[in-house]
C-alpha positions in Angstrom: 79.9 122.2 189.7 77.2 120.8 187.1 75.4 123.7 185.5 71.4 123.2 185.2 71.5 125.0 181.7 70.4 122.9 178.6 70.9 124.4 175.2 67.3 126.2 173.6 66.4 128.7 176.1 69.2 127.6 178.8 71.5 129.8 178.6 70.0 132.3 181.1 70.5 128.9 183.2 74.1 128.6 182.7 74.7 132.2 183.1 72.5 132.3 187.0 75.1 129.4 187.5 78.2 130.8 186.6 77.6 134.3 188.4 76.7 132.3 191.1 79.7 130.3 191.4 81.5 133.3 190.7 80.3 135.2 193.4 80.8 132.2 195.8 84.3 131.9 195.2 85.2 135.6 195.3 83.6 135.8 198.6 85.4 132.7 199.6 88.6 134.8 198.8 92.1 132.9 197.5 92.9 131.1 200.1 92.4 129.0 204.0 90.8 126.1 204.1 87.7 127.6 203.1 89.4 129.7 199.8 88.4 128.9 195.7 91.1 129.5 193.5 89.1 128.0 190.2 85.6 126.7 189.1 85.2 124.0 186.4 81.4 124.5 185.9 80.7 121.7 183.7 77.8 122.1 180.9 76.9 118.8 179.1 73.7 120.3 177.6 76.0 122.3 175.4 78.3 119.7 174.1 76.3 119.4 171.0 76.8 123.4 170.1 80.6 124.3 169.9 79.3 127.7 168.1 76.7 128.6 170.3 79.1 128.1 173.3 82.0 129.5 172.6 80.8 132.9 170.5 77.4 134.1 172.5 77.6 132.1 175.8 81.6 132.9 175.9 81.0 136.8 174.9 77.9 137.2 177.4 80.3 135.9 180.4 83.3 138.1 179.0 80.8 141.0 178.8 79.7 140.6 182.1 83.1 140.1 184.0 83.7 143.7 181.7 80.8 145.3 182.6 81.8 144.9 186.6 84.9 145.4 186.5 86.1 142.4 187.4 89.3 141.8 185.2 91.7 142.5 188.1 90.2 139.6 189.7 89.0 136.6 187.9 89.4 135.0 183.9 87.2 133.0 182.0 88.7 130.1 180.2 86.1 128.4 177.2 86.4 124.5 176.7 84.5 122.1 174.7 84.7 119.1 173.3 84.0 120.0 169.6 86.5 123.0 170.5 88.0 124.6 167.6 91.1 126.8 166.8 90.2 130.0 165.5 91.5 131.2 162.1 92.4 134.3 162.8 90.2 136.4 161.2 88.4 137.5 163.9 88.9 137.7 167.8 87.3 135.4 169.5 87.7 137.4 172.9 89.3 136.4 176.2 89.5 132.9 177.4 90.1 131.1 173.7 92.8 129.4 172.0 95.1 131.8 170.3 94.4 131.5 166.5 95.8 129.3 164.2 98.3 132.1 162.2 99.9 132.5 165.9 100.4 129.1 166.8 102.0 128.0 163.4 104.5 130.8 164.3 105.5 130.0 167.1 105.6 126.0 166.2 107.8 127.2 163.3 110.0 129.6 165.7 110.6 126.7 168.6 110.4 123.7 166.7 114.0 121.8 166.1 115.3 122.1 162.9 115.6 118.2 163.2 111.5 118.1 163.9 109.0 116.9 160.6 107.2 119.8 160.2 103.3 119.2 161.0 100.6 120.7 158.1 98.2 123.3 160.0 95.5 121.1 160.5 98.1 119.1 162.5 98.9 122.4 164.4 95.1 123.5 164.4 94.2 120.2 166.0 96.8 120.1 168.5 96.0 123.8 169.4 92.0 122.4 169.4 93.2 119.5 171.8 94.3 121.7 174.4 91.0 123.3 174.9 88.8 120.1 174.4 86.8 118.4 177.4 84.4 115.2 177.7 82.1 118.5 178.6 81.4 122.0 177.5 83.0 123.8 180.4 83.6 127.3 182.2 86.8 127.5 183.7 87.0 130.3 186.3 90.4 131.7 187.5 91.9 134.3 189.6 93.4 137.0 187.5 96.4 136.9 189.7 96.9 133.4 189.0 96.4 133.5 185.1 99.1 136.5 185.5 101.2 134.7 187.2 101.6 131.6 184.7 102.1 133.8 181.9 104.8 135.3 184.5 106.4 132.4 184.7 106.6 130.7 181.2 107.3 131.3 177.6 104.0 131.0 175.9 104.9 130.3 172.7 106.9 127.3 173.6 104.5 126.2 175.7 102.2 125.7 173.0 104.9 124.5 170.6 105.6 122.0 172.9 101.6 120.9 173.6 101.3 120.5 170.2 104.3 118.6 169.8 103.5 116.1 172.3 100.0 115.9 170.8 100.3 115.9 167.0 103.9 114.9 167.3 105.1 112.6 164.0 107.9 111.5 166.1 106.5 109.7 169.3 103.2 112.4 169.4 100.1 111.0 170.8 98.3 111.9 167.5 94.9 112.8 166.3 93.2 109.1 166.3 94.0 108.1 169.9 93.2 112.1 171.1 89.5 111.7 169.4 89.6 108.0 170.6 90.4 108.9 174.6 88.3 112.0 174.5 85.5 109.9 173.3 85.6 107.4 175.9 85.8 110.2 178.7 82.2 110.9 177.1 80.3 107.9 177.5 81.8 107.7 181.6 
């Protein structure tokens, strides 16, 4: 779904859109051939305003899923393509990155003794790279689902392992060709 919503008075826009979509796919239910079990609402007029997205747009929809009681059955997910970690000193809310201080733990906890350590902007990026998109966009889950990944894995190596494979220095993909690739998915 493309969201009408430009930035500068838009965001009413993007909200009708998401609650919209929202209540489409919870009325569609989980599954059949006619179920939703996620929304990518894409946003392009907000790829210019990481801050704008991800703290009052981000906050409105968390509010509002709140407000109706609706954690049992969906989660919002935030990505951008200016995304960044947060530091830690705040909360963010629901549906970010964790924060830089908890990812450099658990890198430091599951990394190999044998692995070069990566500096925190190495970590912050990687962690940042997981959350980035050619577009500013709402992902839209089922609660169930998001439960049942975190079920079924160990978080913390999980993201050890993303940002591994990202910022790697031994074989990683690494912060050039990331910004390079995400870059070209922009100008399709």
């Amino acid at each position: 779904v493309v969201a009408s919503g430009e930035v500068c008075g838009g965001v009413y826009l993007i909200m009708a859109d998401a609650w919209e979509a929202i209540s489409d796919m919870v009325a569609a239910g989980p599954s059949g051939k006619r179920g939703v079990s996620s929304i990518l609402l894409s946003a392009p007029g907000f790829d210019e305003d990481f801050a704008l997205w991800a703290g009052p747009v981000f906050a409105m929809l968390e509010a509002g899923v709140s407000a109706i009681q609706a954690e049992e059955m969906i989660g919002v997910v935030c990505f951008h393509p200016r995304y960044v970690v947060p530091d830690g000193k705040s909360w963010p809310g629901f549906g970010h990155m964790h924060s830089l201080p908890r990812l450099k733990n658990w890198y430091s906890q599951y990394s190999s003794i044998s692995t070069i350590p990566l500096e925190d902007d190495e970590i912050a990026a990687g962690g940042a790279f997981q959350r980035r998109t050619p577009h500013a966009v709402i992902n839209v889950l089922r609660a169930e689902q998001l439960e049942a990944a975190e079920g079924r894995r160990s978080t913390g190596e999980l993201y050890e392992r993303n940002i591994r494979v990202l910022m790697g220095k031994e074989g990683g993909i690494g912060l050039e060709k990331l910004t390079d690739d995400l870059r070209l998915e922009q100008e399709i």
